[in-house]
DRENTORKOL-3810 file (N, C-alpha, C; in nm, 4 decimals):
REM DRENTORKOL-3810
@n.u->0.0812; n.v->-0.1192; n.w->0.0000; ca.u->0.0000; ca.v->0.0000; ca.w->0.0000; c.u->0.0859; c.v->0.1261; c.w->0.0000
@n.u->0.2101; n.v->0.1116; n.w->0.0281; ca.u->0.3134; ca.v->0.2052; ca.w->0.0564; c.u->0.3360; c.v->0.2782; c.w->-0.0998
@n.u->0.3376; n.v->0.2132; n.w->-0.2215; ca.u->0.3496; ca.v->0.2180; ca.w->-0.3396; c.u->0.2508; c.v->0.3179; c.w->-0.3906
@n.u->0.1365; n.v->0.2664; n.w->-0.3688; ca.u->0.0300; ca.v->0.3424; ca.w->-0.4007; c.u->0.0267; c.v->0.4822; c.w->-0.3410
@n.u->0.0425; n.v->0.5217; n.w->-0.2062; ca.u->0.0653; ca.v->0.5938; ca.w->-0.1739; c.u->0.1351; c.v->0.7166; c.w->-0.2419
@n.u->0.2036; n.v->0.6731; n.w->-0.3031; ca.u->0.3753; ca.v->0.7767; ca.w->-0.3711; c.u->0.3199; c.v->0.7722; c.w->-0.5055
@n.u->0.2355; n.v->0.7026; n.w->-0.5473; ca.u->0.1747; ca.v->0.7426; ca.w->-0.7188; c.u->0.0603; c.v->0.8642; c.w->-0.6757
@n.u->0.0809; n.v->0.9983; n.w->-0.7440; ca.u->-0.0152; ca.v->1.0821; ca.w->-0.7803; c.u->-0.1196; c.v->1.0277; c.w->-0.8280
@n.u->-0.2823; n.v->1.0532; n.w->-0.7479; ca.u->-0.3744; ca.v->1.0490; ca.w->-0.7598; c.u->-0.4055; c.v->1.0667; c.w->-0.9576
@n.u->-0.3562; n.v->1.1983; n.w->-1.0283; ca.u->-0.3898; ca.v->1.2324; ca.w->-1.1601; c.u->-0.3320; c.v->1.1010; c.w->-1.2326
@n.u->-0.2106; n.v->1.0440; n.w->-1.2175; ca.u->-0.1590; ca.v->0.9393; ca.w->-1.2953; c.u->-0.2455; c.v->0.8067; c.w->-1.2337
@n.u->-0.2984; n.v->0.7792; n.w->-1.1617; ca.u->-0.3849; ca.v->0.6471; ca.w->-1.0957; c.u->-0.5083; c.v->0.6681; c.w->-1.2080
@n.u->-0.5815; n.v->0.8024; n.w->-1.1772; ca.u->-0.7140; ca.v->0.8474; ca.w->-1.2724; c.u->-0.6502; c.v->0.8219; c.w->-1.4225
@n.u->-0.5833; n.v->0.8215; n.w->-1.4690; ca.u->-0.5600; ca.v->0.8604; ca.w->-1.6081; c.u->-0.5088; c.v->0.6874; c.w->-1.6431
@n.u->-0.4771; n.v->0.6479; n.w->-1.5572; ca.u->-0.4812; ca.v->0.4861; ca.w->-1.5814; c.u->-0.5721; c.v->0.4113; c.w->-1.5640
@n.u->-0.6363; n.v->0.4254; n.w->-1.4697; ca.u->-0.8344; ca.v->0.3664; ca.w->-1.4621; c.u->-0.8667; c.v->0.4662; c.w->-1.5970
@n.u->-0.8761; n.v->0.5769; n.w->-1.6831; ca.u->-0.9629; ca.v->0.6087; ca.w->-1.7626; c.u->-0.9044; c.v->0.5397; c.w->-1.8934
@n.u->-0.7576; n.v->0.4879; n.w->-1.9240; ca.u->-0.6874; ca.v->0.4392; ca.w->-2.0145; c.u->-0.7910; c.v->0.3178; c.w->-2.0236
@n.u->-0.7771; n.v->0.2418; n.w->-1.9126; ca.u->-0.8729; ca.v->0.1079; ca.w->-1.9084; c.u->-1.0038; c.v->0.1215; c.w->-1.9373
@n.u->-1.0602; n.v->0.2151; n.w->-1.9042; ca.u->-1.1921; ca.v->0.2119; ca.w->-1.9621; c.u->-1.2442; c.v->0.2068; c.w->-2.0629
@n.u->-1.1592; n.v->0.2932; n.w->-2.1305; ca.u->-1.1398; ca.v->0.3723; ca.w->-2.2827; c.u->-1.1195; c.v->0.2567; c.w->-2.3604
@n.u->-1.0246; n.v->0.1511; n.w->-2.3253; ca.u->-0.9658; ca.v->0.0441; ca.w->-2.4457; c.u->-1.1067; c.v->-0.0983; c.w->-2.3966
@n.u->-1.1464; n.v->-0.1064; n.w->-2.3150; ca.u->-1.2225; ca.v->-0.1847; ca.w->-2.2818; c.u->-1.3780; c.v->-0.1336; c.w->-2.3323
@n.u->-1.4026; n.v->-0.0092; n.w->-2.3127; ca.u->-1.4984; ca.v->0.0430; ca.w->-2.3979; c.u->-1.5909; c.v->0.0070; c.w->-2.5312
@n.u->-1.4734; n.v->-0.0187; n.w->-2.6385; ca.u->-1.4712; ca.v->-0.0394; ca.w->-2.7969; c.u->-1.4946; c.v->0.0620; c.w->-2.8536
@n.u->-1.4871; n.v->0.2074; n.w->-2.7980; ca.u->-1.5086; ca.v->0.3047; ca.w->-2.8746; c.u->-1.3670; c.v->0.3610; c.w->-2.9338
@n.u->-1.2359; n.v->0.2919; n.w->-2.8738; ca.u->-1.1029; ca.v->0.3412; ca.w->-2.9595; c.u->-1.1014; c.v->0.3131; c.w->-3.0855
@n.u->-1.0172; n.v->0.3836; n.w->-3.1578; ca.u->-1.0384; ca.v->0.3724; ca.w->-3.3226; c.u->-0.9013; c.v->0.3167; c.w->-3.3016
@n.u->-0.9253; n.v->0.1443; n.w->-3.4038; ca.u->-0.8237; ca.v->-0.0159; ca.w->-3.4062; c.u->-0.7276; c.v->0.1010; c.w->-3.4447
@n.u->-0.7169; n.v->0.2102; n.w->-3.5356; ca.u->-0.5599; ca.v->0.2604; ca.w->-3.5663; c.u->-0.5245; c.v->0.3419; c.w->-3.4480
@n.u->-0.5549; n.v->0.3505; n.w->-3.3450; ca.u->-0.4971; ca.v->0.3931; ca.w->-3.1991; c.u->-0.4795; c.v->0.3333; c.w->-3.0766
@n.u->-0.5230; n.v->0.2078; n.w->-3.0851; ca.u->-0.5323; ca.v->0.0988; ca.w->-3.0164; c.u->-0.3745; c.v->0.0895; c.w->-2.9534
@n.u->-0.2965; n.v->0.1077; n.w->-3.0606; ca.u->-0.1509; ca.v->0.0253; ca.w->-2.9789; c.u->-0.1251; c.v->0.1727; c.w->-2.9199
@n.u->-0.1810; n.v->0.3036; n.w->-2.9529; ca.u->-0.1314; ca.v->0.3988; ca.w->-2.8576; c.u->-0.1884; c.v->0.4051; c.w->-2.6608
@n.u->-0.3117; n.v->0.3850; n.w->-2.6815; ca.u->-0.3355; ca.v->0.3622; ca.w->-2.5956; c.u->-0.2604; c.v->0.2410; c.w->-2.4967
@n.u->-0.2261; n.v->0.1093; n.w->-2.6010; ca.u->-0.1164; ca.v->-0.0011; ca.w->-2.4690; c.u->-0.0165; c.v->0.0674; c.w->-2.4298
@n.u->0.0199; n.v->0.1099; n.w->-2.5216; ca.u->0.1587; ca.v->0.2203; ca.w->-2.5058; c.u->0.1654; c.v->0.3238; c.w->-2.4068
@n.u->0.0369; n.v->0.4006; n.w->-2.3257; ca.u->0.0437; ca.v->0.4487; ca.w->-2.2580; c.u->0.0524; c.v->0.3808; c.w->-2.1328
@n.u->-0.0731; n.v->0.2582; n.w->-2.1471; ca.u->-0.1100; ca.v->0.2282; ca.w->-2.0101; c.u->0.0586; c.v->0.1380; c.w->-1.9888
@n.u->0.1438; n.v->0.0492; n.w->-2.0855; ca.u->0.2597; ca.v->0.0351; ca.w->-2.0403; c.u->0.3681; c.v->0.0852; c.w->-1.9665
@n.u->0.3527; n.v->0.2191; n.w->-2.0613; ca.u->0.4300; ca.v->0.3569; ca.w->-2.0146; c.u->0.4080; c.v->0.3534; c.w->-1.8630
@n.u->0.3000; n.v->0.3689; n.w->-1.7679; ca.u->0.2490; ca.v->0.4453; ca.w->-1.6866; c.u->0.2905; c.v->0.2974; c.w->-1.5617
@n.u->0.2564; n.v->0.1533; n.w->-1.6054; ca.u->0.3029; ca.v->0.0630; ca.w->-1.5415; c.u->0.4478; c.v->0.0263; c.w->-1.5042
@n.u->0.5095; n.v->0.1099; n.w->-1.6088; ca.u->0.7230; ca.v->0.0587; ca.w->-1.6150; c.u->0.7135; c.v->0.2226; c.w->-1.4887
@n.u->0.6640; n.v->0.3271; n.w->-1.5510; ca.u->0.7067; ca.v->0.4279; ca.w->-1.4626; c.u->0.6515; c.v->0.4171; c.w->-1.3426
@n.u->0.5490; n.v->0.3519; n.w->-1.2754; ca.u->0.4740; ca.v->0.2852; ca.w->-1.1408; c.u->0.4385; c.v->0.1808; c.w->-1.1468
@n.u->0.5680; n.v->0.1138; n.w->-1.0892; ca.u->0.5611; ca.v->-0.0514; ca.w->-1.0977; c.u->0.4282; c.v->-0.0879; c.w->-0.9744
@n.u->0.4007; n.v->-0.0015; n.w->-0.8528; ca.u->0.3141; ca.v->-0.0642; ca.w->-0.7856; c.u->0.1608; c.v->-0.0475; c.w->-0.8393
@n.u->0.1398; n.v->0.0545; n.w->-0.9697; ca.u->-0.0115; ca.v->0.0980; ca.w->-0.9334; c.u->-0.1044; c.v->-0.0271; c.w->-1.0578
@n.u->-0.0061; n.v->-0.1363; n.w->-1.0712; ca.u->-0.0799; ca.v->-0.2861; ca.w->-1.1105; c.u->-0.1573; c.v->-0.3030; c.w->-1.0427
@n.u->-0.0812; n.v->-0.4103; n.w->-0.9472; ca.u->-0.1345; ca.v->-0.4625; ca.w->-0.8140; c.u->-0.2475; c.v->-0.3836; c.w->-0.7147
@n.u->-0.2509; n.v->-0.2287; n.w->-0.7535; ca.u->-0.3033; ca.v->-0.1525; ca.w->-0.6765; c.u->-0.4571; c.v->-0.1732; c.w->-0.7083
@n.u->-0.4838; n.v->-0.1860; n.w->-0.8528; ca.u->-0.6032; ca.v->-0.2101; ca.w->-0.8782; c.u->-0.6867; c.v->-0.2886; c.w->-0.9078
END
């Protein structure tokens, strides 16, 4: 829980809305790998906020 803690609230939100968004089906398939690309991005730069959710 210590992990979570030290991740900014805006980067937690913007990773629950990444997930929503690609789970949705409203992304357009030619932006699809941008969106993994973020939510990857956001998992290598906060290794705990996986597990967090």
């Amino acid at each position: 829980m210590n992990q979570l803690n030290a991740i900014p609230v805006e980067v937690i939100n913007h990773y629950n809305n990444l997930h929503r968004f690609k789970k949705s089906g409203f992304v357009n398939p030619a932006k699809i790998d941008f969106v993994r690309s973020e939510i990857a991005m956001i998992e290598r730069d906060f290794p705990g906020i996986k597990e967090a959710q």
